[in-house]
Each structure stands twice: as structure tokens, then as C-alpha cells.
C-alpha positions in Angstrom: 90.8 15.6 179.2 87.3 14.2 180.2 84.9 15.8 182.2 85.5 13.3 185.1 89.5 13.9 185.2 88.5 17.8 184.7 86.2 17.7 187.8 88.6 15.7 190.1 91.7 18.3 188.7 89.5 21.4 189.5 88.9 19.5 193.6 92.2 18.5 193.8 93.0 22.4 192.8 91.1 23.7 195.5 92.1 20.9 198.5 96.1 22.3 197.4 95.2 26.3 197.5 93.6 25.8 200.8 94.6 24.5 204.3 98.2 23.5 205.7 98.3 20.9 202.4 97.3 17.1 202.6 99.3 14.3 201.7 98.6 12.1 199.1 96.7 9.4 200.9 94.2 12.3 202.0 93.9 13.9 198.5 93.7 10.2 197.1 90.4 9.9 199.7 89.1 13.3 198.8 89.3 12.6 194.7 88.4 9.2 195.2 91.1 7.7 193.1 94.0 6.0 193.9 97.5 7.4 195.0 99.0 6.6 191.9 96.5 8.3 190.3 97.4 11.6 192.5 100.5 11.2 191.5 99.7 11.2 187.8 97.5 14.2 188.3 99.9 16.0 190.1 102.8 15.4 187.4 100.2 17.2 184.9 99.5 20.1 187.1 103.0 20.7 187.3 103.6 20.3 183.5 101.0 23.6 182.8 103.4 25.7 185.4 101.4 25.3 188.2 104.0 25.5 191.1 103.0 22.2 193.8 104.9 22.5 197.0 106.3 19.4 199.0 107.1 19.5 202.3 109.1 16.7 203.1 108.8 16.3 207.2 104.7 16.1 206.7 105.0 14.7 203.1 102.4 17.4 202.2 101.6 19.1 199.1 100.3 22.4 198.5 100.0 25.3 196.1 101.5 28.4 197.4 99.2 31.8 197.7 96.7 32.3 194.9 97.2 30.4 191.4 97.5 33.2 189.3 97.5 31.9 185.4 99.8 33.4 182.4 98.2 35.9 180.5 97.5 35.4 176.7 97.2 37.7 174.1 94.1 39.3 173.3 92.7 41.1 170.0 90.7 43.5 170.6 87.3 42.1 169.8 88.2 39.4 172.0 89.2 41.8 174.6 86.2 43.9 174.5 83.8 40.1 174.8 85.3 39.0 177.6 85.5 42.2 179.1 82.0 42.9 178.8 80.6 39.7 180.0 82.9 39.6 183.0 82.1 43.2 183.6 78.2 42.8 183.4 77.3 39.2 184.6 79.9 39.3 187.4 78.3 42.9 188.6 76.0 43.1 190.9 73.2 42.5 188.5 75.1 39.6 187.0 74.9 36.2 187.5 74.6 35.5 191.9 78.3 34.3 192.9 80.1 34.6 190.1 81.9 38.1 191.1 84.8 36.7 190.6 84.3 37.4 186.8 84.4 41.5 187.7 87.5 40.8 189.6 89.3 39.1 187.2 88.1 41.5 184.2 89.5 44.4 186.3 92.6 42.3 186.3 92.9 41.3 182.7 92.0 45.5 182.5 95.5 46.5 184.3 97.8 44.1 182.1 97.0 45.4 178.9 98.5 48.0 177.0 97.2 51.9 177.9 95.8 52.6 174.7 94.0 49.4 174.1 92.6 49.5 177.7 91.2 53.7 177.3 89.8 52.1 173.9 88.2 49.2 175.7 86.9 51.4 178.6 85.0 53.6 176.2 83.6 50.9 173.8 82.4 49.0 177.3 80.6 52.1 178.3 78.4 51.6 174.7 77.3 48.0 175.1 75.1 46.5 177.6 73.3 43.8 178.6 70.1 43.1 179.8 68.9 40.1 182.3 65.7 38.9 182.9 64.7 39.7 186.6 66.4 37.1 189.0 66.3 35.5 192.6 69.2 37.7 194.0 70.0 34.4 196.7 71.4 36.8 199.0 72.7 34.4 201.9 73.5 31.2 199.8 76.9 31.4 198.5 77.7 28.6 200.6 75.3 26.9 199.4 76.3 27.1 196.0 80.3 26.9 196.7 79.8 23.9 198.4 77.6 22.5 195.9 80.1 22.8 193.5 82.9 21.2 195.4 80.1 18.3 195.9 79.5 18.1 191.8 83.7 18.6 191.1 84.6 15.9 193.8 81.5 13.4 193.1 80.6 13.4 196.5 76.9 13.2 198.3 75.2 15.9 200.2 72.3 16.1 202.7 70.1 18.7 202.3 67.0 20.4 204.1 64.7 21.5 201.7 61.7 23.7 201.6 59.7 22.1 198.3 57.0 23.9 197.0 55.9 20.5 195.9 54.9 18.7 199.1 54.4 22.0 200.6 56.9 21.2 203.4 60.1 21.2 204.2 61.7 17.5 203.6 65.7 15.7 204.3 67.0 13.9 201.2 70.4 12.4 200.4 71.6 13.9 196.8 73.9 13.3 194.0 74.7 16.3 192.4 74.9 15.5 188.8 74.4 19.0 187.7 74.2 23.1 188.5 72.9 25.2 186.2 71.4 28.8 185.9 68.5 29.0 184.2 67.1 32.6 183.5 66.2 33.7 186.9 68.1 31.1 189.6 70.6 28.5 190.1 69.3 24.8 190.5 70.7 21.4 190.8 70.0 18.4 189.5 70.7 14.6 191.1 69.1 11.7 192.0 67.3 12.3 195.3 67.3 9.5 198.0 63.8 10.8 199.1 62.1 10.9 195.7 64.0 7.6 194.8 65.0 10.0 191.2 66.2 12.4 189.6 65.2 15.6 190.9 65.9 19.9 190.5 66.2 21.4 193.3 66.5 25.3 193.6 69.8 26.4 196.1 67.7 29.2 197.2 65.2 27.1 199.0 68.3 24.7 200.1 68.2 25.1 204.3 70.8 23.2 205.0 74.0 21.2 203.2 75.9 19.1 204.7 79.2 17.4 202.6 79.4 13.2 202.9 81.9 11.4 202.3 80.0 9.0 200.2 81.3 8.5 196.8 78.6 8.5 193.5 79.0 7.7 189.8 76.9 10.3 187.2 75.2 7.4 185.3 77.0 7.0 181.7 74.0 7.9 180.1 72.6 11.0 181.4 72.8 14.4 180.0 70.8 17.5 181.4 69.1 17.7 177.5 67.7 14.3 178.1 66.8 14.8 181.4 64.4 18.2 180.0 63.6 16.5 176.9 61.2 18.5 175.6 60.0 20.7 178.5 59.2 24.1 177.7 61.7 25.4 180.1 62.6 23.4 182.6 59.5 21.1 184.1 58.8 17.7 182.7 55.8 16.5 182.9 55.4 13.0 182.5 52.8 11.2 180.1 53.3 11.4 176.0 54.7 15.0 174.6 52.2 17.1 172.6 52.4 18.8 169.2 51.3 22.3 169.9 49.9 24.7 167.8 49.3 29.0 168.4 48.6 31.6 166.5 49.6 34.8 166.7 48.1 37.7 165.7 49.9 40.3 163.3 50.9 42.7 165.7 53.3 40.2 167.8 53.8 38.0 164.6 57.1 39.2 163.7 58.1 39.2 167.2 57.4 35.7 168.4 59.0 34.5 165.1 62.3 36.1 165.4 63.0 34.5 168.8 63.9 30.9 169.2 61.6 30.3 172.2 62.3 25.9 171.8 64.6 23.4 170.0 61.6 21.9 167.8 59.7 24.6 167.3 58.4 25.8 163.8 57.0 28.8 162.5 54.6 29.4 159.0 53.4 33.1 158.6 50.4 33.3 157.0 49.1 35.6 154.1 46.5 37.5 156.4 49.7 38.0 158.2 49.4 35.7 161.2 51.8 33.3 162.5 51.2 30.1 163.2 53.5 28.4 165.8 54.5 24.6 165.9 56.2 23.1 168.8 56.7 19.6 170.2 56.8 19.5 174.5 56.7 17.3 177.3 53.7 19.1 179.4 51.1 22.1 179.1 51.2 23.5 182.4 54.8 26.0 181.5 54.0 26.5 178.1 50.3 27.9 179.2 51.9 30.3 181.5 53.9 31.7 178.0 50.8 31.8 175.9 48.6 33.9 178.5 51.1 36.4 178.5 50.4 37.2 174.9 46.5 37.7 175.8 44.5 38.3 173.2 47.1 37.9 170.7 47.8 34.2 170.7 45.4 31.4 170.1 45.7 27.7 171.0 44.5 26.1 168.0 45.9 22.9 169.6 45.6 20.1 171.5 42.1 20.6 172.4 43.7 20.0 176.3 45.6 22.7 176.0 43.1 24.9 174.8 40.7 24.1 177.8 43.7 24.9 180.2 44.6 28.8 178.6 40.4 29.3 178.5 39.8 28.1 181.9 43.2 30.5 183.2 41.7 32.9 181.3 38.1 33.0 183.4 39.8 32.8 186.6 41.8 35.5 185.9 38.4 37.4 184.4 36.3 36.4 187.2 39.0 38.4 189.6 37.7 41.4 187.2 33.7 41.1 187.9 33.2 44.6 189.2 34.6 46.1 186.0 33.0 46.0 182.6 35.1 45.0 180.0 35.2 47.3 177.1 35.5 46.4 172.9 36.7 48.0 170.8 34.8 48.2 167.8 36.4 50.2 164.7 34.9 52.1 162.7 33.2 50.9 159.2 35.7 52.5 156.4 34.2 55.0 154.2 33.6 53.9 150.5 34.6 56.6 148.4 32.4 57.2 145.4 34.0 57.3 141.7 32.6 60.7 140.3 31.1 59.8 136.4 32.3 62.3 133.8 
């Protein structure tokens, strides 16, 4: 099944669960397909045991309470996974709106046998995981609900947006192509009737949504990789991409080397015990912010643009410092023991 059949099954899901039921002209105007194609799709729906209703004095269709699917068997590695995942990024440190993970852990939980579940329990209690700090979006699960539906049924939203690039809040028609989380927040991405392009947009700084009922096409050839290309993280800056080089000093070496920070990036260590770090991206500006965290420890050894940017951040940030003397460390000359001559 392709992802556009996927996304109209998943809205045509939701329009059944929900409401008094719609007939098939409405749920052929809400998918934005023909009846025949409702049909089709409803056929299929039935075919993996989900139980459609008909009501023949409204010739309405509907799924009746919650769609519960079949369980299936579980080792116990796979068990514990899921289990942990749902259990941790559903929580309330998780992942914003996607509770329903915990919820349907807790489920899975109750239907399996005693003693797997006590030995599931205890192994849960020894693994963890950590996020990175996050925007907690309290207040925007509509948002993001009914940016989702939006994405799933191919339909356009208005938004009111406060951008942090024009410094003011603006009104822009959008196609939602994509939502994503991205270490700290949920964003979309769509082409953006007031930029006239593709655009990412964070749903925390969303205002207001409003659901159209205008129809849009995801263009055949776009992908969210190609839209990044090489950004450090997640801002592309236009103009050529840059071949950067860093180098770290020994005592983060090891450490920057055993993470995969970027898709292109290549590491050498050195023989003095250094690394030096090569990587390919489309701006300076993110990747600047990741090298000043390291301080003293990392080096921009190139481009000479980049350089000037993490010196100049550097004496801003020192010049905030002016009533304080900075201090250097100077170690101590080693002591050269004499050989005693027999």
C-alpha cells in the first residue's frame, strides 16, 4: 500500500470512528477520491476484520465504539522494546501527544501471560531512556491533532503564526507535506502561500488553524532529506554547502568520534591524539552554535568564514565577561631526573 492510499485509509478511519457516520458521497469529498474509490477502500477495511456498519435508512457508514486491533504474539525481547518505548516516550517526559503510547503499553501489559508480564515489569524498571530537554506545548494538542488530519486527508490549513523570522505574527495558507519531531519540538513542513515555498513551521508558535476544504498534491519529488539536504540539523541556508573542518582536542576526541553528529561527516584521529572532523553542510550559522559548545576544545581549522563567525561569537560572549580576569593555566615544567653514573 502507498503512502497516499495509507494516508486517505488512516482519514477515512477516523471520519468512520467519529460522528453519527457519513455516507459515501461525504467520505468520497472528505478523501478526495471518488465513490468507487470509497467503495474499494471500504471493501479492504473490512477484509483486515475491521467491523464497517451500514445503516440503510441514512445509507451511512460507521465503525462501532473504539477499533480495537487483534493481538499478536510477542517474544520477550520484543515485548520488553515496545514496552519500553511506549512506556517512556508516551509518559509525561515522552514525546508531547503521543500518550496514547502509555495507554496502549498498559494494554498490551494486561493481555499477556502473568509470568512474562512480572518479568517484563521488573526488566522495565532497569532500562531507561533519556531525552534531550523539550518544548512541553502544553495547549497545542489541537494543534497538532488537526494537523495531522490536515497531512492524512491532503487538505490546506490557515494558520496565524508568530515567526521569529519577521519578528511578527503573519496569516499564511499551508500545505502540510510533513510533521516531524525533531529533538526538542514538533514542526511542519509545506509550501507556504505567504512565503510563496516551502517552509517549517513550529506547532508551538501555531496561533490559530483553521481546516480548508481545499485539496493539495505533495509534489512527486519531494522528500523531507532533500528538503534539509545538508543542514546541520534542521536550517538550510541557502548559497553553496561548505566542507568543514574541527579539531578536537584529546580530551573530547574519543567522544565527538563515537557519535554520528551528520550523514557526511568523517573523522581521522591523529597521532598527538586529536581528532580531526570532516563534514559537508548547507550553512554555518547551526553548526557554529555546536562548535562553541565545545569551547576551548574544538578548533575551526576551516572555511576561513567559519572561523571568523566561532572567533567573533567567541568575543561577544568574552566581552559580557570584562569585569573578570580570565585565568591560564600554566602547568608545571616536568622535572628531568638525573641518571646517577656508577
Amino acid at each position: 500500500m502507498n503512502r497516499t492510499r495509507l494516508g486517505r485509509m488512516l482519514a477515512l478511519l477516523k471520519r468512520l470512528q467519529t460522528g453519527p457516520g457519513q455516507n459515501a458521497d461525504s467520505l468520497a469529498k472528505t478523501c478526495g477520491v471518488a465513490r468507487r474509490t470509497i467503495f474499494r477502500d471500504l471493501q479492504m477495511l473490512r477484509g483486515v476484520g475491521v467491523q464497517i456498519e451500514y445503516e440503510q435508512d441514512t445509507e451511512r457508514y460507521s465503525v462501532a465504539g473504539d477499533l480495537a486491533f487483534p493481538a499478536t504474539d510477542l517474544n520477550a525481547q520484543e515485548a520488553l522494546a515496545l514496552l519500553t518505548l511506549c512506556h517512556q516516550l508516551g509518559g509525561k517526559q515522552g514525546v508531547p501527544f503521543q500518550g496514547a503510547a502509555h495507554s496502549a503499553a498498559l494494554k498490551l501489559e494486561s493481555s499477556l501471560p502473568a509470568q512474562l508480564r512480572d518479568y517484563l515489569r521488573g526488566a522495565g524498571r532497569g532500562v531507561q531512556i533519556r531525552m534531550e530537554p523539550r518544548h512541553a506545548l502544553d495547549g497545542h494538542e489541537s494543534t497538532y491533532q488537526q494537523m495531522v488530519q490536515a497531512a492524512a486527508a491532503r487538505r490546506a490549513v490557515r494558520i496565524r503564526y508568530d515567526s521569529l523570522t519577521e519578528w511578527a505574527v503573519i496569516a499564511t495558507k499551508l500545505h502540510p507535506y510533513r510533521i516531524w519531531f525533531s529533538r526538542r519540538s514538533w514542526y511542519v513542513v509545506g509550501r507556504s502561500s505567504y512565503h510563496r515555498a516551502v517552509r517549517t513551521y513550529h506547532l508551538g508558535r501555531i496561533l490559530k488553524l483553521d481546516l480548508l476544504d481545499e485539496r493539495f498534491t505533495v509534489p512527486s519529488g519531494f522528500s523531507l532529506q532533500r528538503y534539509l539536504g545538508n543542514a546541520w540539523h534542521m536550517i538550510r541556508e541557502r548559497g553553496a554547502d561548505h566542507d568543514v573542518h574541527i579539531r578536537f582536542r584529546k580530551m573530547v576526541a574519543q567522544n565527538v568520534a563515537e557519535v554520528v553528529w551528520h550523514r557526511t561527516q568523517k573523522t581521522v584521529k591523529r597521532d598527538d591524539g586529536m581528532l580531526d572532523f570532516h563534514v559537508r553542510v548547507s550553512g554555518l550559522n547551526e553548526i557554529s552554535w555546536w562548535i562553541l559548545g565545545y569551547g576551548d576544545q574544538a578548533e575551526v581549522i576551516a572555511p576561513q568564514a567559519l572561523r571568523q563567525l566561532v572567533a567573533d561569537r567567541t568575543a561577544r560572549s568574552l566581552a559580557q565577561y570584562h569585569d573578570i580576569t580570565p585565568v591560564i593555566e600554566v602547568k608545571p615544567a616536568r622535572k628531568i631526573r638525573r641518571r646517577r653514573t656508577v
